[in-house]
N, C-alpha and C positions, 0 to 999 in steps of 0.2 A: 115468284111464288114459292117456288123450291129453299129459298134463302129464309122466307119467311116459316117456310113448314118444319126448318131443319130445328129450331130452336125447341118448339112445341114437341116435336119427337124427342127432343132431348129431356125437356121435363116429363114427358110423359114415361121415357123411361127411368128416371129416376126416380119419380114417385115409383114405381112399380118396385123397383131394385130397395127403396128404403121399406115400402110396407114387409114385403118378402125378408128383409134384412131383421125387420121390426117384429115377424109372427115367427121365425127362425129361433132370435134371441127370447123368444117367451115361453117354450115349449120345453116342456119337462128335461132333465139331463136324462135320467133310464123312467121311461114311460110302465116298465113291466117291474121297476124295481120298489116295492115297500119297504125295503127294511129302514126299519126309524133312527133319525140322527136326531141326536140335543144339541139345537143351535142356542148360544147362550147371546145376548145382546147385553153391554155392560152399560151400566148407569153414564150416558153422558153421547152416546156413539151415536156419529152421523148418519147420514142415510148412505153417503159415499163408501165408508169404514162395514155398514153393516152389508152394504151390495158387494166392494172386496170380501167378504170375510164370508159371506155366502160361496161367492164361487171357489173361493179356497176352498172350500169342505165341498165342489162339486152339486152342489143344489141348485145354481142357476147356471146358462150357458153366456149371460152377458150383464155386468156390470149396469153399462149403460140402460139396456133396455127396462132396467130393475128398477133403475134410479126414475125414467121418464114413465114406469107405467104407478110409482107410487106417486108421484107429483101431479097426474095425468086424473088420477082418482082420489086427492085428496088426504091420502093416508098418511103424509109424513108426522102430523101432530098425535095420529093416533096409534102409532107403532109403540108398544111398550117395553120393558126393558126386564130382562129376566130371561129360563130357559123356555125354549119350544119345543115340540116334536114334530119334524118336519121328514119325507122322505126324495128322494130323487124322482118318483114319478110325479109330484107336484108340478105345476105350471107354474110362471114367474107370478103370474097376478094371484093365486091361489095361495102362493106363499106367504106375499103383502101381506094377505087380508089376516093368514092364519096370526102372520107379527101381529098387530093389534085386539088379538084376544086375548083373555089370561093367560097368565103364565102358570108354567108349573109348580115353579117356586116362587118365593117372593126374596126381595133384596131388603139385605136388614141392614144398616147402619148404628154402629156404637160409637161414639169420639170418647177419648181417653179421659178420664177424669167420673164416668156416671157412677154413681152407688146404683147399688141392687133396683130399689125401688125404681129408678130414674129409667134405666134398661125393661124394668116390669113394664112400663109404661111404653115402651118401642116398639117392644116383644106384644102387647095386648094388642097396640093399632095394626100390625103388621102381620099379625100368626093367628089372631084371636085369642090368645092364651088369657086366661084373667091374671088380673095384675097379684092378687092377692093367694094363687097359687105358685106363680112365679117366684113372687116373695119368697112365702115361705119353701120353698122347695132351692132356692140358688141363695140366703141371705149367708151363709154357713161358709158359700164359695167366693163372696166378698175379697175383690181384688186378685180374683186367676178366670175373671172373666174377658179373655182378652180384649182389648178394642180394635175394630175390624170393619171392613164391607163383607155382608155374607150372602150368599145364596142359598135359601133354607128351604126345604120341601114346604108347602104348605099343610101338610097334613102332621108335620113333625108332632111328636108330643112335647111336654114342660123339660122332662128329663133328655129325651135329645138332644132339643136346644141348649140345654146348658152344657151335656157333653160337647157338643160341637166347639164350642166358646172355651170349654176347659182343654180339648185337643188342640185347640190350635193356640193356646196359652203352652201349653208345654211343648209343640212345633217352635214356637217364637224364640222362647226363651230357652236359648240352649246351654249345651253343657259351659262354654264359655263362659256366659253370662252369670250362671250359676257359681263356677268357680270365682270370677272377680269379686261378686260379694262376699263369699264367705273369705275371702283375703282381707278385707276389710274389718276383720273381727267380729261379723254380723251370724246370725243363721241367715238360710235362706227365707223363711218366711218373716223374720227382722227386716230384714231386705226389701222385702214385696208392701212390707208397711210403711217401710222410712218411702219407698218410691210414690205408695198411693199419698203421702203426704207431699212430696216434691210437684206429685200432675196437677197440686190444688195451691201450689204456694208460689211456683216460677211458670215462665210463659215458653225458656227458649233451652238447651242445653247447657249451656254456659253456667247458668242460673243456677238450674237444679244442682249443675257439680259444686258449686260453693256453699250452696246451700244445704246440701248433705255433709259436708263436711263440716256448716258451721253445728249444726244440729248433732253430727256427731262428737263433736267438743261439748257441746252440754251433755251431751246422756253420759261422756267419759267422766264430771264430776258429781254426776246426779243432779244435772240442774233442768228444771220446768222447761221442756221443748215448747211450751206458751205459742202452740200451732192455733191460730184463729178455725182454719177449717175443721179439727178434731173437734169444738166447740158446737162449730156450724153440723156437724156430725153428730154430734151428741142430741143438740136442738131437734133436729127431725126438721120435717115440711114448714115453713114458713108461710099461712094462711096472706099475710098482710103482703110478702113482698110475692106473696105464689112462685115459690122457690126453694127446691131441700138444701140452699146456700146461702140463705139469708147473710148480707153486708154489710147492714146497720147491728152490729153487736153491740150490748148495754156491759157497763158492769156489771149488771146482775145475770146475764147470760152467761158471764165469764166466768160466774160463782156456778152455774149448774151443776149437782152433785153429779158423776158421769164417771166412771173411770176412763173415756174418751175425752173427758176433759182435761185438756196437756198443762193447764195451770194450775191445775190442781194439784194433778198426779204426774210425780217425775216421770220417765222414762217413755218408752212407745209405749200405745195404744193398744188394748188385747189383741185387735188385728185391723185387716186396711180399712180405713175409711172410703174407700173408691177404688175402682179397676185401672191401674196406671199403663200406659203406655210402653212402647219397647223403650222409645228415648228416656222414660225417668227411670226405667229398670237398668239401664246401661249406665245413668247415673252415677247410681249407688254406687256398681261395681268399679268407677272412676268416680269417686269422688275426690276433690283440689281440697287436700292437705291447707289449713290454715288458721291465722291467728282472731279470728273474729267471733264474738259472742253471739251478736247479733245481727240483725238484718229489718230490710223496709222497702218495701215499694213506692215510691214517687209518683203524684200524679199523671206521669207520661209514660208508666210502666217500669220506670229503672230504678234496677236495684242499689241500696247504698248500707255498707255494711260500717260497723263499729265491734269495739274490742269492749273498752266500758258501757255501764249504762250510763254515766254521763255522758260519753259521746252520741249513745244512740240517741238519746233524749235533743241533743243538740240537731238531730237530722230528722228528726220529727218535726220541732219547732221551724225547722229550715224547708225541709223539704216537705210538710204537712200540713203547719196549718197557717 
């Protein structure tokens, strides 16, 4: 009887020892303490990453238990990502729940290459800002809108937001990066153009260096930079392809009177066509010295460069059509 009883006593003290272990790890870290912490949750983080990164900042007393009372309730798919205000007298479940309401701010996302309009369009789903005061209020900052992950107050105003974007455009790009351009015989905002044309014409580093250099061999004769997307830029929105980069260009698009029109009109463009990246601004400032006139992308994305236009013509026919 005893042999049998011994076991039962055993679970039944380990139930007791895990509940105990389980209302222990739930309970506030300072019960008397409010003062408010911004716990920030980043675009992608687990429940694992976000229960660590809790008790690092001391708001929960256990990982685990954080992890089993949000699985326990459901919350994992509704935890959102952004900052919170959370304090130490919170409880572990109280925390959860607080993770899946708004946030404070909202997470903006820009990839390298958007014109003004395109980021209007981010900035309205994300902030509420109208697209059309956006415009017109950041069209002037065209290409020193850095591209980024951001965390933005939601309350921000138009003009904020673009500081924001313009601060951390001048954070990024630093004094370095500024001097290699202008080594290159460029100004700086020569620089910011040749690059917004590099984030719309190559895909990888390598690219953009040749391809600054081939283009800066044309501006050194005065010859047509014949840049497809300064056209595509000139164009505006494309209704048909629903796209401010329309890819089917005519000849007669290529005629558009535009001074962004690089076939027209020698030389850059009044200013960037799009917000480049660090990598195409780093470009510039290393741009690969060389003999080539021209250039082509291949339907498999690779680049293939020529000296003449009879060559280039030969790698069209070859590698185009």
């Amino acid at each position: 009887m005893k042999r049998l009883l011994a076991p039962f006593f055993i679970l039944i003290l380990g139930t007791v020892f895990a509940f105990l272990w389980f209302k222990e790890g739930s309970l506030p870290v300072e019960k008397d303490n409010h003062s408010p912490v911004i716990f920030v949750i980043s675009p992608g983080s687990s429940v694992n990453q976000i229960a660590r990164n809790l008790e690092k900042e001391k708001l929960i007393r256990s990982p685990l238990v954080f992890y089993l009372l949000v699985k326990t309730h459901g919350l994992e798919k509704k935890i959102q990502y952004g900052d919170f205000r959370l304090s130490p007298s919170m409880n572990a479940l109280e925390i959860a729940k607080e993770l899946t309401h708004g946030t404070l701010d909202a997470w903006v996302t820009i990839i390298e290459g958007l014109r003004v309009e395109e980021i209007a369009s981010i900035v309205a789903k994300e902030l509420s800002i109208p697209e059309t005061i956006f415009i017109n209020k950041a069209k002037a900052k065209e290409g020193y809108l850095f591209p980024d992950t951001y965390l933005v107050p939601k309350g921000a105003s138009c003009e904020q937001i673009i500081t924001i974007l313009e601060n951390n455009f001048k954070a990024k790009v630093g004094k370095t990066a500024r001097q290699a351009i202008l080594s290159q015989g460029l100004t700086f905002s020569e620089g910011i153009i040749l690059a917004s044309l590099l984030e719309r014409e190559a895909q990888n580093f390598e690219d953009k260096r040749m391809i600054a250099g081939i283009l800066l061999n044309r501006l050194n004769i005065d010859m047509a930079l014949q840049v497809d997307a300064t056209v595509q830029y000139a164009l505006g929105y494309s209704s048909k392809e629903q796209t401010w980069w329309p890819k089917n260009l005519t000849s007669a698009n290529l005629k558009v009177d535009s001074p962004y029109n690089t076939y027209l009109y020698p030389g850059l463009p009044p200013s960037p066509i799009a917000n480049p990246g660090l990598e195409s601004i780093l470009a510039v400032g290393s741009l690969k010295p060389n003999k080539y006139f021209y250039y082509l992308t291949d339907k498999n994305g690779v680049m293939h460069y020529a000296v003449s236009l009879k060559e280039h013509n030969q790698n069209i026919d070859k590698y185009l059509n």
